[in-house]
Structure formats: structure tokens, C-alpha cells
N, C-alpha and C positions, 0 to 999 in steps of 0.2 A: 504493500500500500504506500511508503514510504517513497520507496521508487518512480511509481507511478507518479506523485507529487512530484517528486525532483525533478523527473525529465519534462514535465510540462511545464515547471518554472525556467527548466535549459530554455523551452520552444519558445518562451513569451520574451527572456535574455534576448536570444539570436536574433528574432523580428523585429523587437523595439529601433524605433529609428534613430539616426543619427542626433546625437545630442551636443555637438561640438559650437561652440561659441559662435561658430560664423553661420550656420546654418543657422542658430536661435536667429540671430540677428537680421539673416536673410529670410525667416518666416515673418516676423515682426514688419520688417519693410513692406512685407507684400501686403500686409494686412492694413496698415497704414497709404498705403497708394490705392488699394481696395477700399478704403473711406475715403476719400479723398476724392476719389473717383465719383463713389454714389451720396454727392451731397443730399441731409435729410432734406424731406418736402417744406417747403413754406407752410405757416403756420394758418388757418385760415379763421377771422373771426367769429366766435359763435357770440350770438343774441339771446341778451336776458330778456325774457317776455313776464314779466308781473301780473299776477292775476289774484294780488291778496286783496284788491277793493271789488271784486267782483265774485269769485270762488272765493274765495278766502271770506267774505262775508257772509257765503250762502254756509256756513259753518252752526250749526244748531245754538240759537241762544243769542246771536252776532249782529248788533242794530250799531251801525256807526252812523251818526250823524254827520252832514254835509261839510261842518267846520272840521269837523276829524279826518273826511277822509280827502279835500284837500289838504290839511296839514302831513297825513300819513307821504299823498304823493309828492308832496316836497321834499321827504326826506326819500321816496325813492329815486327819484331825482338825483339826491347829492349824493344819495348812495351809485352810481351808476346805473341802474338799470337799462334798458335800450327802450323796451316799451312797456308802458303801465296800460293795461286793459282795467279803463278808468269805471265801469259801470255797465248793464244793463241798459240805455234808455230809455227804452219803449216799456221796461216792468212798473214806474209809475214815476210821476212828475217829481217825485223826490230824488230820481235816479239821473232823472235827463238832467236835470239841475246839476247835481254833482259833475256828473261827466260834463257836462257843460262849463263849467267853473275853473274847471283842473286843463281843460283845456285853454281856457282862458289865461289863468292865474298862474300854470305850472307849465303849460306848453311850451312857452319861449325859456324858460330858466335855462344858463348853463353854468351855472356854479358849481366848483368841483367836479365839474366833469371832465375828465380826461380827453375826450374826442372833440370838445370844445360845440359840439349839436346839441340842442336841446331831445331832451326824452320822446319820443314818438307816443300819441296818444291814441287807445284804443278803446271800442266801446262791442259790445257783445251783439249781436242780431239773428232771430231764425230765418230760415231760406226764405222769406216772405216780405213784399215788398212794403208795408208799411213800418215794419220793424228797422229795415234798412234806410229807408228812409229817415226815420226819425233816428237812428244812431248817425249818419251822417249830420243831421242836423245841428247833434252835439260836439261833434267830433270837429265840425270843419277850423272850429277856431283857433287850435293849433296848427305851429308851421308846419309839423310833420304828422300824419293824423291816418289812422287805420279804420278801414270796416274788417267787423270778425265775425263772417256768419257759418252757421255749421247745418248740419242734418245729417239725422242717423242712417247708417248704410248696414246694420246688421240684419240678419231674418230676422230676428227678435225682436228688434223693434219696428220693421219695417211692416210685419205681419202684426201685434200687438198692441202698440202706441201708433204709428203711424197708418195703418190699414191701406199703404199702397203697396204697388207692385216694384220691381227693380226698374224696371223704365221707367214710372211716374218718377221714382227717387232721383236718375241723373236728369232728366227732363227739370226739376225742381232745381235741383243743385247749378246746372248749367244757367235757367233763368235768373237763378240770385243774385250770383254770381255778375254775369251781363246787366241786369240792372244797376247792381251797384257800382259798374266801369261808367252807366249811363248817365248817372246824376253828376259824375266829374271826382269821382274818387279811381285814386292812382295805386293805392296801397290797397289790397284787399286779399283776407286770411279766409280760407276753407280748413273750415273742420269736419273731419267725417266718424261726427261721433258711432261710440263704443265698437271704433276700427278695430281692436282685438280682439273681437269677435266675428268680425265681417270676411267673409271672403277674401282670398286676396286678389283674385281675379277682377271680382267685381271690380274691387276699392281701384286697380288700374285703369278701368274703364273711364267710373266717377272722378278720379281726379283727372285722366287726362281731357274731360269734356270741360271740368271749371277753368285751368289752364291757359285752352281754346279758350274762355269766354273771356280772360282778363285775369284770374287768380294771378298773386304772385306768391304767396307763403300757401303752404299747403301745412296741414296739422293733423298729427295721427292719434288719435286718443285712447289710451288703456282707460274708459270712463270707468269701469268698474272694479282697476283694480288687478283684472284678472291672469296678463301675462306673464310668463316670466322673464327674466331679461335675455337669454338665446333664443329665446321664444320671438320678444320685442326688436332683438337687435336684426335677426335676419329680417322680420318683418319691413322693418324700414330698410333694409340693403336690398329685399325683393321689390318693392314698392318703386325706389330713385332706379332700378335699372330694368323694369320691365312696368314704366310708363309712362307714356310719351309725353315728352316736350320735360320729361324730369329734372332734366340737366339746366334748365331753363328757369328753376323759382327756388324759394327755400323751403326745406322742411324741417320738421319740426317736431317734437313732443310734448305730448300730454300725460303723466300718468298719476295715478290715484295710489293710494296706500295703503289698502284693504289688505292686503297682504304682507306688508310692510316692505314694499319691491320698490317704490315708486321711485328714488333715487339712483336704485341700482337699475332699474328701464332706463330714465332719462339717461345715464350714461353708456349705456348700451347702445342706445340710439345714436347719440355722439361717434359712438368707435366707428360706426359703421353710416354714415354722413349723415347725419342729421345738422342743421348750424342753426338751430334755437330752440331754447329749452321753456317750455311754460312752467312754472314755477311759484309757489307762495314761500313769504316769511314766518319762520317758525311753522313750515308745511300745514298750513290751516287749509281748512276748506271742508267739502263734502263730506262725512262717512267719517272716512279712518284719515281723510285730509290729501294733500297734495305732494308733489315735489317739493320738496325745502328747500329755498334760493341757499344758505347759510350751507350747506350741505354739498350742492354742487360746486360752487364755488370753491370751495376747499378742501374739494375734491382736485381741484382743476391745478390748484395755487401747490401743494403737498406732493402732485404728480404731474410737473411743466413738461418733462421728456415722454412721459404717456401717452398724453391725449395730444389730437393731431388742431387743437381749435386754442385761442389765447379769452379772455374777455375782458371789459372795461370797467367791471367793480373795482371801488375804493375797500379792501376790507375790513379799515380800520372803522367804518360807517355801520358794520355788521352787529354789532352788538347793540348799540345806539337804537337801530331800526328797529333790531327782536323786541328791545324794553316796550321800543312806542306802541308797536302794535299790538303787544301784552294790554298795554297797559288799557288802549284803546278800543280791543276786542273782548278786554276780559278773558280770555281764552291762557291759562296759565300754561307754562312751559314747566315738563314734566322733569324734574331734576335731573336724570338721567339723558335729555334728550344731548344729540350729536351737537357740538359745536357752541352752542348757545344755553346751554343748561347748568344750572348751579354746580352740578357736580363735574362737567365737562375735564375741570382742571384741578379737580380736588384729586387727593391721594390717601389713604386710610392704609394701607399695605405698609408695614413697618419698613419691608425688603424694599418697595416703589419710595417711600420718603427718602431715604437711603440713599436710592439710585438719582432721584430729582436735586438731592442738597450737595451730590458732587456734582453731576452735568443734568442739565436739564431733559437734556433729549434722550438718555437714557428713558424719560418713558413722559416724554410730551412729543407730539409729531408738528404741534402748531403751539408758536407761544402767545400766552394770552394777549397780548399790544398788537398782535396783527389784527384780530376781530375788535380793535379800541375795546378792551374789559378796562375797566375803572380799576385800579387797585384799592387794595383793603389798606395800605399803609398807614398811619395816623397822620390827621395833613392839620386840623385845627381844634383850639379849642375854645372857652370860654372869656382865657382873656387877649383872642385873636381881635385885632381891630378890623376899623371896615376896609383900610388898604390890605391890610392879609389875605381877609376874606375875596375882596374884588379881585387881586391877583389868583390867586388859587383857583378862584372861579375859569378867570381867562383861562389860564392851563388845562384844564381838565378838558375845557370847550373846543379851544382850538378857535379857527376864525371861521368853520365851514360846518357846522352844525345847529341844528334848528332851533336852541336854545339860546347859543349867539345870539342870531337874527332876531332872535324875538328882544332878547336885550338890548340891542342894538337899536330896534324898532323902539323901545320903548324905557329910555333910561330909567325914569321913575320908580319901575316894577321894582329895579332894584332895592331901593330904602324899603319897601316891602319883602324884600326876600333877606335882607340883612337883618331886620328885626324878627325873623321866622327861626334865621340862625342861631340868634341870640339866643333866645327862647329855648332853642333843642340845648344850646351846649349846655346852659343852667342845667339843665336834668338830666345830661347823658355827660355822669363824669368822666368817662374814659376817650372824650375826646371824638370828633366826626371825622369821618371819612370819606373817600368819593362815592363811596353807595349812597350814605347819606344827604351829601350835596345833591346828587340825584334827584333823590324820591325831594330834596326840597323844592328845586326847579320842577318837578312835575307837579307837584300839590300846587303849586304858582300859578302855574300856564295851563291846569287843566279844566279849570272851570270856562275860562275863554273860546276853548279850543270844543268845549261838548256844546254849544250854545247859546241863548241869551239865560245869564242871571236870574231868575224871579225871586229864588228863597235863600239867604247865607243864616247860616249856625252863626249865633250868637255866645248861647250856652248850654250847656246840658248837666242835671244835679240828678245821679239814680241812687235809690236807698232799694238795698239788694241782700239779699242772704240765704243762708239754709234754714228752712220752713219757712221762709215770711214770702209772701205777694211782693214781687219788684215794684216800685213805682218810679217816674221819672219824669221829670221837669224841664219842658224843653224853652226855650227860649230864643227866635230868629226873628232875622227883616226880613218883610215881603219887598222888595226890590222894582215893584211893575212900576212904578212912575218916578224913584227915584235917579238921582243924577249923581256921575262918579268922577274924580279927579283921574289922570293920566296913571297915577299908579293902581286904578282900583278901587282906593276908599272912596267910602258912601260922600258924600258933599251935600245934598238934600233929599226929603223925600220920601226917606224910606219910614215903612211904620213898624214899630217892632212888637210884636205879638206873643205868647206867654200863654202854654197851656200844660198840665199832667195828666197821665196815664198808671193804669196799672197793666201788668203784663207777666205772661209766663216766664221770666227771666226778666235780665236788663236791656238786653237789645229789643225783644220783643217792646218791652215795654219804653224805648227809647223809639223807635219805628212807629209803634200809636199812636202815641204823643205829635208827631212830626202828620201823621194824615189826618190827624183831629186839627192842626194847624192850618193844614194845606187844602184839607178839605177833600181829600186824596181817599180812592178804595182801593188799596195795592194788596198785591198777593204778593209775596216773598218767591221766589223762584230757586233762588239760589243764594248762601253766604259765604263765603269764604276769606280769611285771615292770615297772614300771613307776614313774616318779620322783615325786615329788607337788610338787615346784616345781624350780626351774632350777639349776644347777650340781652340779658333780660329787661334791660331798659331800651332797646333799640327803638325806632323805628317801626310803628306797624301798620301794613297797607290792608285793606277792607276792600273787597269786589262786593257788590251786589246784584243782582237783577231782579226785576219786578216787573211784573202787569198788572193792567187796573183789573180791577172786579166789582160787581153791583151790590156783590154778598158782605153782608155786617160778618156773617160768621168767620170770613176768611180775614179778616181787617188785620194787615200787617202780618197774617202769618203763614206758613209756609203750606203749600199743596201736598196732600197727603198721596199717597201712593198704594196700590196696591195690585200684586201680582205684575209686577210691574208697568200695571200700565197708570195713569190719572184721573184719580175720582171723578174728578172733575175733566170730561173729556171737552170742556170749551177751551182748556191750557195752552192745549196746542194749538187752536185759533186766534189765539191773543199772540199781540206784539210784545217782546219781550225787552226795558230796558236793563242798560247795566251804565251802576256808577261805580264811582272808586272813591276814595278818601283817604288819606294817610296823616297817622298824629302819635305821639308815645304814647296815649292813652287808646286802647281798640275800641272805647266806648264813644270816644269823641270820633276816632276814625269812621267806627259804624255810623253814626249820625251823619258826619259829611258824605260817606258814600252813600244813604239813602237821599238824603236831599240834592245829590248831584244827578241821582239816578230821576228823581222826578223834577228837575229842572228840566233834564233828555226828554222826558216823556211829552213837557208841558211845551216846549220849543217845539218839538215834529207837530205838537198837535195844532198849533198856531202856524207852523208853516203850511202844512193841509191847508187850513183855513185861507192863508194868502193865495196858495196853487187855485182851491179852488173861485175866489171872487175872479182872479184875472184869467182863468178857464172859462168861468162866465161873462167875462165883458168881450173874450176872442168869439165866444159863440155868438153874441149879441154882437159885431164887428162884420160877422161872416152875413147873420141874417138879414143885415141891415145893407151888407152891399150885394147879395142875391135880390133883396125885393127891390134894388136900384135896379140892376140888371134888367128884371123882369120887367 
């Protein structure tokens, strides 16, 4: 047996090839003139397509108001993004408004933007010519300005939702398509919804008739979730080379998270040509949600010799953006989540702290300053002055962030957010930090940014304990006719009002108290609490959400549940608002986030009100120049 070994290691001896210094050297060269030779490919841009103001809001629970969600697309804006799919317009006058506004307001920006163009704006529409119509309408007032219409092309829906045939479906898609080249739009996106599911044949057909008609981005959608990404990636490589005029538009994805694939599709798609990705922040959206911009991105930034595409994201914008639209969708980011999540950076492994406090990258692939994270370091304290504080501010800010701007807009705010500081350092003796300063800039600029004013907290006194009935003592201005200086304070006007409750706890009974004030029938929907950095005096932020109700019984409290479904099945027909509030006390924080949540409620319901008198005076406009006519 020995033997046998031996002479097989003779036979591997005798064959191994020459190893002498001049051959190494002469393999080496060849291999070196053989790169040299086959320079890599040119890099080719891929397109960020934003769709957190439009999917990203159809997210259960998700009522952004119109100041929000231009505020959101100004920061996707300075975040890079290429195009923001600003809204719906034709789902109701509150949408077309928006999209309308952002086109306006944020269409020309090109601050921090690298490619020095402003953001391309887009608006959602089905293959039907009123819809299209009316998304052009909102769309047109930006420089750069997209129609996105889609129709389904599966059997599934083609037979079930839709009840036509595979030729009705291109006949439709072709006409949408040609309509909307007709009206004078240059940009225009097909989508051929829950395409991973649709035939592939078909789907060559259907897109290469849109194409024909004027398409120039084509969009392939996992609506449901369901592919996987070998699945998605050929999908898209079969698609760009067996249909015609492919080589001619962009394409593009769509995919959904139902399965938790949706990032690993979208970059499937990528390897194999796709050059734009649909995308939400903090993957909100649908069901199980969307692609995560934050996600691809640093996918793209972690692996540049990978992928064959660059993009024009700032990524230091990237953590900034998650807070806003946390903060403004309510929709919390789940600790664990990729990139953006509390624990992204954290380390609990004795052996990982270990490896992090010699080198970092022993086990961080991204450091936290690339996605702009705040540091926890200790930056002020109570007997910081206000030059301290103003500098400190500046730095954390930078000069291209939406808090800037707004300080910038509005010096005054300041002296109010300095005496806010004031106030936290007295009671948080271990000193603030940039989380802190955060959550103060937000508690600042969030009441502004959800709407008009009607109700501010004055005060709140609750007498609480084990066996006794909570009661609470609230105390606010109604705001409807008063008048405010530059920084915000009241100046005349306002009336201050003064009533108690009692209540199953303290908040319950702090929540009463506020719709006995307000006059308000809210149902509690949701509460949740939550600290914004570490110890027991921090900081703590309050989510709410509520909808009205007619019922005394439910007055400020929460909807009961059973077998999972709502007692009450009108729940899910109501509009659902959400506030926030932040304070070291989570009673005062509850208080501010219910009354900011029915400030929301009170502002949409008064904007209704305006949509519809000047809905009524265009219909009285129309009849009045039809019976000229006539």
C-alpha cells in the first residue's frame, strides 16, 4: 500500500511543471499583457426610482400629509435619488395636490446633487386615459417629469381582476401608452404588473407593442413577492434579448418582500441588465414592503468591482432620510433591520468587541459616517452656552441637510430650540448627544411640517397609581385664530382651555381629557414608546395613531380584537392618523403625540373642505361656459 503511494507521488514529482524563476516571471507577464489587453467594461449608470411617497405610503396604517410629503421629497432630492414617483393623482384631490406641489417646489432643486439635474418627477396612472391625463396634469411642472402607467399581464389577473383577454391586455397597454406620447409627454414608464407571474412570451409581445407606441423605461414587477432571484435575474436577461426594440429603452425593477427576496431580485436584475431599480426607504410599502433604497445602495458602495452599474447617492444622506420617514410614516424600523437599524452597528459578542477595538473591519463591512449615523459621543451639557450649542448644531448639520435649511429659512426657530436644550440638559445629567440634538430638531420642525397648528399642550397634571382610577388635567391653546411671531410663539389670540378626565390608566386618561377639549371621538389604533438613546432619563419619542369614531364607548380607547380580526369591522374603513411627540416625561410625550395626531386629522379634514368649494366653483365655471356655448 505504501508503495503504491510513493510511486504516485514519483508520477505527480515528474509532471509538475517547471518552477524556475524565469518561467514564474514569464507566466506572470502573460497574464499581465492578458489584462491589459481585455480592459474591464465601462461602468454604466443605474437609476434610483423612489416610490416611498406613493408605495411606500400604501403601507397599512400610512396617512402622510401634503407638508410631509413634500418635505420627505426634498430630502430625497438631496439624498440623490434620480426619480421620486411623487403620488397617485387621479386616487383623490389630496394626491394630485401633492404631486402637484413637489413638482413644483422640489422639481427644479439641485442641491447636493452630484449630476448637478434636478430629481425627475413621477406620478403613478392605470392604462386608462383619464388617469393619464390627470397624472400629466401634475407632473408637467417639473423640468424633468415622468408618466408611470402599468396593467396587469398575468392569467391571474387578466382572467380575475381584469376579465379581459391577452389581446384586449396589449390593445390597452399599446393605447396608454400612445396616449400618453399624445398629450406631449417625452418620459413615459410601463409597468407590466405581477410580471413574475406572466408568461414570458406574452410579456415580449406586450412590451414590445408599448415601445412601438413611445415607452421608454419598461418595469418588471415581482408585485407579489413571489420570485426568486435566478428565477428574476434570467427573467429580465430573457425579456432585454428576446424583445424587440429592447436594446432601445430602460429597464427596470420592481420587487416586493413577501419572501424577504426583494433586494436580492432587484440585484439580480442589475447583474443581468437591468439600469433602474424601484425602491422605498426603510423598504416600506405593500404587505411585507418593498426594495430598500439603504440596502441597494450599499450593496452597490461595499461591492464597486461586482456590479457592472455606479449610482449618484450621497450616503452620508442615508440615515438622515430613514429617521424622516420613520418619523413621518410612523412605521418603526425593526432593530435588526440591514443598514439602518439600531443594532446594524452594535456588537454584544465578547470575541466581535474584541475584534472591533483592534480594527474595525474585522467585523464592520460599512462604517457608520458613511450612512451620516450621529454619534453617541458626549458633545454638550448644561452649562454649554448658546455659541456651543449653535456650533455643535452646525456640525452635526453640515450645510446640505433639511434641518439646515429650515434654520437657515428661519433664524428665530432657533432661540426656541436653545431654550428646548436648556431645559433637557437640567434633567439629563449625563450630558446630550447627537441623538439627542436630533429628536430636539424634530420635536421643533414637526408640528410645521404635519400641518396647520389648531391645538398646542400647555400642560398636563395625572394623579395615577395601583388600585386608584387615573385622572388627568389637561391644559392647551386652541390656536384657530391666533397669531405667531417668526419663531412660533403664540403673539395673540389664542384661548387657553382647561378640562379633566378619568381613565383606565394615565394615558388613557390623558387622551380623554384632550377629546373632551377638542371635542374629538378618536379610537386609539395604535401606541407605541420608545427611548431615543440609552438610560433612564433619556429622551422619549411617542407614535400614535387614531381615527374618529361616533361611539362614547370607544372614546380614546383602543379597538378590541378578536380572532384576529376587529370588532369593530368599520376600522378598517376609517382613515387612520399618526402623531408623534417627544419629551423626558412619556406622559407629556403621549399628550403631544395625540394632539399632533388630531391637529393631522383636523388639517386633511379642512383641506377636503377647500378641494371641495373650488371642485364646486370649476363645476359651476364648466356649466356656466357650456350654457354660453349652447
Amino acid at each position: 500500500m505504501l508503495s503504491h503511494i510513493a510511486r504516485r507521488q514519483q508520477q505527480r514529482v515528474s509532471a509538475a511543471p517547471c518552477t524556475s524563476t524565469a518561467a514564474v516571471r514569464a507566466r506572470l507577464q502573460s497574464r499581465a499583457m492578458a489584462t491589459t489587453a481585455a480592459p474591464l467594461p465601462e461602468k454604466q449608470k443605474l437609476i434610483i426610482f423612489d416610490t416611498t411617497l406613493r408605495d411606500g405610503e400604501q403601507s397599512p396604517g400610512v396617512t402622510l400629509t401634503t407638508e410631509e410629503k413634500v418635505e420627505i421629497a426634498k430630502q430625497l432630492s438631496r439624498l440623490g435619488v434620480d426619480v421620486c414617483e411623487a403620488g397617485f393623482p387621479i386616487a383623490s384631490p389630496g394626491d394630485f395636490e401633492a404631486v402637484q406641489r413637489i413638482a413644483k417646489e422640489v422639481g427644479g432643486l439641485t442641491a447636493n446633487r452630484s449630476s448637478g439635474k434636478p430629481m425627475r418627477i413621477a406620478g403613478l396612472a392605470r392604462a386608462v386615459e383619464p388617469d393619464i391625463a390627470r397624472c400629466f396634469e401634475a407632473v408637467k411642472h417639473a423640468p424633468l417629469h415622468r408618466i408611470h402607467t402599468f396593467l396587469a399581464t398575468s392569467d391571474i389577473h387578466l382572467k380575475y381582476k381584469l376579465k379581459i383577454s391577452r389581446a384586449e391586455c396589449i390593445t390597452r397597454a399599446r393605447a396608454a401608452v400612445a396616449f400618453a406620447k399624445s398629450i406631449g409627454c417625452n418620459d413615459i414608464e410601463f409597468s407590466t404588473e405581477d410580471a413574475g407571474r406572466s408568461e414570458r412570451a406574452f410579456l415580449c409581445d406586450v412590451l414590445a407593442e408599448v415601445i412601438a407606441a413611445g415607452a421608454t423605461t419598461l418595469n418588471i414587477p415581482d408585485t407579489v413577492g413571489y420570485n426568486m432571484p435566478d428565477e428574476y435575474g434570467s427573467m429580465i436577461k430573457y425579456l432585454i434579448q428576446n424583445t424587440e426594440g429592447g436594446d432601445k429603452v430602460t429597464w427596470s425593477t420592481h420587487c416586493h418582500n413577501d419572501l424577504g427576496l426583494a433586494t436580492a431580485n432587484s440585484l439580480a436584475g442589475v447583474l443581468n441588465g437591468a439600469r433602474q431599480v424601484e425602491c422605498t426607504i426603510n423598504g416600506i410599502g405593500e404587505r411585507a414592503g418593498n426594495t430598500s433604497l439603504e440596502e441597494v445602495i450599499m450593496s452597490l458602495h461595499t461591492h464597486p468591482s461586482y456590479f457592472p452599474v455606479y449610482h449618484s447617492v450621497d450616503t452620508t444622506q442615508i440615515y438622515m432620510t430613514s429617521q424622516l420617514v420613520t418619523k413621518k410614516s410612523g412605521m418603526v424600523i425593526q432593530p435588526n433591520k440591514a443598514i439602518v437599524g439600531s443594532n446594524a452597528f452594535a456588537h454584544e459578542s465578547g470575541i466581535h468587541q474584541d475584534g472591533v477595538l483592534k480594527h474595525k473591519e474585522t467585523y464592520e463591512i460599512i462604517q457608520p459616517q458613511t450612512i451620516g449615523l450621529p454619534s453617541n459621543s458626549m458633545v454638550l451639557g448644561k452649562l454649554s452656552g448658546r455659541a456651543a450649542f449653535k456650533q455643535r448644531i452646525e456640525q452635526i448639520l453640515g450645510n446640505n441637510s433639511m434641518y439646515a435649511e429650515k434654520l437657515a429659512q428661519n433664524p428665530e426657530a432657533f432661540q426656541t430650540l436653545f431654550a428646548s436644550f436648556k431645559k433637557l440638559a437640567d434633567m439629563k445629567k449625563g450630558g446630550l448627544n447627537e441623538q439627542d440634538l436630533y429628536a430636539l430638531l424634530d420635536d421643533q420642525f414637526n408640528l410645521v411640517s404635519s400641518g396647520k397648528e389648531t391645538y398646542r399642550l400647555k400642560s398636563v397634571q395625572v394623579v395615577s397609581g395601583n388600585g386608584v382610577q387615573s385622572m388627568s388635567t389637561v391644559s392647551l391653546h386652541d390656536l384657530s385664530n391666533a397669531t405667531f411671531s417668526e419663531d412660533g410663539s403664540i403673539v395673540d389670540g389664542a384661548i387657553e382651555k382647561m378640562d379633566a378626565a378619568t381613565g383606565e390608566g394615565a394615558v388613557h386618561a390623558i387622551f380623554r381629557s384632550i377629546n373632551r377639549l377638542t371635542g374629538m371621538r378618536n379610537v386609539l389604533a395604535s401606541y407605541e414608546v420608545k427611548s431615543v438613546t440609552e438610560g433612564s432619563d433619556s429622551l422619549g419619542r411617542v407614535v400614535v395613531r387614531v381615527h374618529e369614531s361616533t361611539s362614547d364607548e370607544n372614546d380614546g380607547a383602543a379597538p378590541k380584537y378578536h380572532d384576529g380580526k376587529q370588532e369593530d369591522s368599520s376600522f378598517t374603513d376609517k382613515e387612520v392618523y399618526q402623531g408623534t411627540g417627544t419629551d423626558p416625561d412619556v406622559l407629556i410625550a403621549s399628550a403631544k403625540a395625540y394632539i399632533n395626531a388630531i391637529n393631522r386629522l383636523l388639517a386633511t379634514r379642512q383641506q377636503r373642505v377647500n378641494t371641495d368649494k373650488v371642485d364646486l366653483k370649476a363645476k359651476a365655471e364648466i356649466r356656466k361656459e357650456g350654457a354660453a356655448a349652447v
